[in-house]
C-alpha positions as CSV (number, residue, x, y, z in Angstrom):
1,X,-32.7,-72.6,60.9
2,X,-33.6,-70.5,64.1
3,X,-30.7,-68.5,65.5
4,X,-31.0,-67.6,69.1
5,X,-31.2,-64.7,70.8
6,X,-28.1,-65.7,72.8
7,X,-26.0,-65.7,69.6
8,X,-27.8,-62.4,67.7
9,X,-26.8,-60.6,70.9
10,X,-23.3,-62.3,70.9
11,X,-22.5,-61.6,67.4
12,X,-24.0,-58.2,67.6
13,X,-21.2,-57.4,69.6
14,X,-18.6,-58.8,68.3
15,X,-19.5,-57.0,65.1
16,X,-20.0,-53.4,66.5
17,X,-16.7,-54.3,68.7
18,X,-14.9,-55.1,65.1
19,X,-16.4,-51.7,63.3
20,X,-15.1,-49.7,66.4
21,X,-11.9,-51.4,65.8
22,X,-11.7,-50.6,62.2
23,X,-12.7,-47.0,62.3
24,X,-16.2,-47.3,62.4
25,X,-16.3,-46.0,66.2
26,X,-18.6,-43.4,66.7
27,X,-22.9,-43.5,67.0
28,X,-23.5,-41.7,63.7
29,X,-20.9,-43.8,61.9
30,X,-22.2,-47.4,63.2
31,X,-25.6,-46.1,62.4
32,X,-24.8,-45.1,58.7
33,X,-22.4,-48.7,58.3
34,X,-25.9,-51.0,59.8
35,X,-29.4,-49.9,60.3
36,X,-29.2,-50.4,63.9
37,X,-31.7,-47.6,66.6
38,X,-29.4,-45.2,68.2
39,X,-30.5,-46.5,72.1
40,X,-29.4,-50.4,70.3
41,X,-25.9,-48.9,70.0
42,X,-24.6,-47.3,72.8
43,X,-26.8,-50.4,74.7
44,X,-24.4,-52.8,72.8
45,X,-21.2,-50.6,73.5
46,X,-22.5,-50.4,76.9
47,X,-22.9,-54.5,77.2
48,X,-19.0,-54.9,75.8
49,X,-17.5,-55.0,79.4
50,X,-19.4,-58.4,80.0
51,X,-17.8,-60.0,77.5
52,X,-14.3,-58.3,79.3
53,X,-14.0,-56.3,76.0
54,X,-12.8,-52.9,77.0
55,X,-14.1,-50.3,74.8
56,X,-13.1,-46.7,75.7
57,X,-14.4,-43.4,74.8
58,X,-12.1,-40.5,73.6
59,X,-12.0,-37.0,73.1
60,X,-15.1,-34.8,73.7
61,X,-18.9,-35.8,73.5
62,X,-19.3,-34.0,70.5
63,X,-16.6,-34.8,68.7
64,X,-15.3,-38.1,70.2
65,X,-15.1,-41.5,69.3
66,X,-15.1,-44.8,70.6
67,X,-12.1,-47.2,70.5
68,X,-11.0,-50.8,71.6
69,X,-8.4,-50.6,74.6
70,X,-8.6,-54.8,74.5
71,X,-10.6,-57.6,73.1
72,X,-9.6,-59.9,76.7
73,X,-10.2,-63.1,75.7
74,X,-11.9,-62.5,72.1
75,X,-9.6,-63.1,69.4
76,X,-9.9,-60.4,66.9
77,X,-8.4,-62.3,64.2
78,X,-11.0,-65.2,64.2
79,X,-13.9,-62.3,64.1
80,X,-12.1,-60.5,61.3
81,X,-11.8,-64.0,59.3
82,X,-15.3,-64.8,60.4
83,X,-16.9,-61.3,60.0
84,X,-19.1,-61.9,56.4
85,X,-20.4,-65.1,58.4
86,X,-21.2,-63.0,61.3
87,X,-22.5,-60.4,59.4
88,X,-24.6,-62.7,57.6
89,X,-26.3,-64.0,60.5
90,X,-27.2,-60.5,61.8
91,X,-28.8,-59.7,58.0
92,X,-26.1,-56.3,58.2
């Protein structure tokens, strides 16, 4: 079976929104957890806000990290039950 760009890109986010959330929330860290280009990343981060996920940046650009402020209408519970099926999909 096929899966779509629309739902790569869809899970993709959820995913890096669920590593943020569990202490994976910083470039070099979301790099080292997936093999996933630098530019992907912070593009991904970047693309959070559509889906009204509000991911915030703390602390100083060499030292900072990222972190979830709110998940708006994603429930975080159903992507941390679903997160080896989402995984899966993605191939991480």
């Amino acid at each position: 079976m096929t899966i779509s760009k629309t739902k790569t890109s869809f899970y993709r986010r959820l995913f890096i929104a669920y590593l943020i959330d569990s202490g994976v929330n910083t470039i070099p860290q979301i790099q080292a957890e997936i093999t996933i280009p630098r530019r992907t990343a912070q593009d991904t981060i970047t693309a959070l806000e559509e889906l009204d996920i509000e991911c915030q940046f703390t602390g100083a650009l060499k030292n900072g990290h990222y972190r979830i402020a709110s998940w708006g209408p994603i429930d975080p519970n159903w992507v941390k039950q679903n997160i080896d099926a989402i995984r899966s999909t993605l191939d991480y």
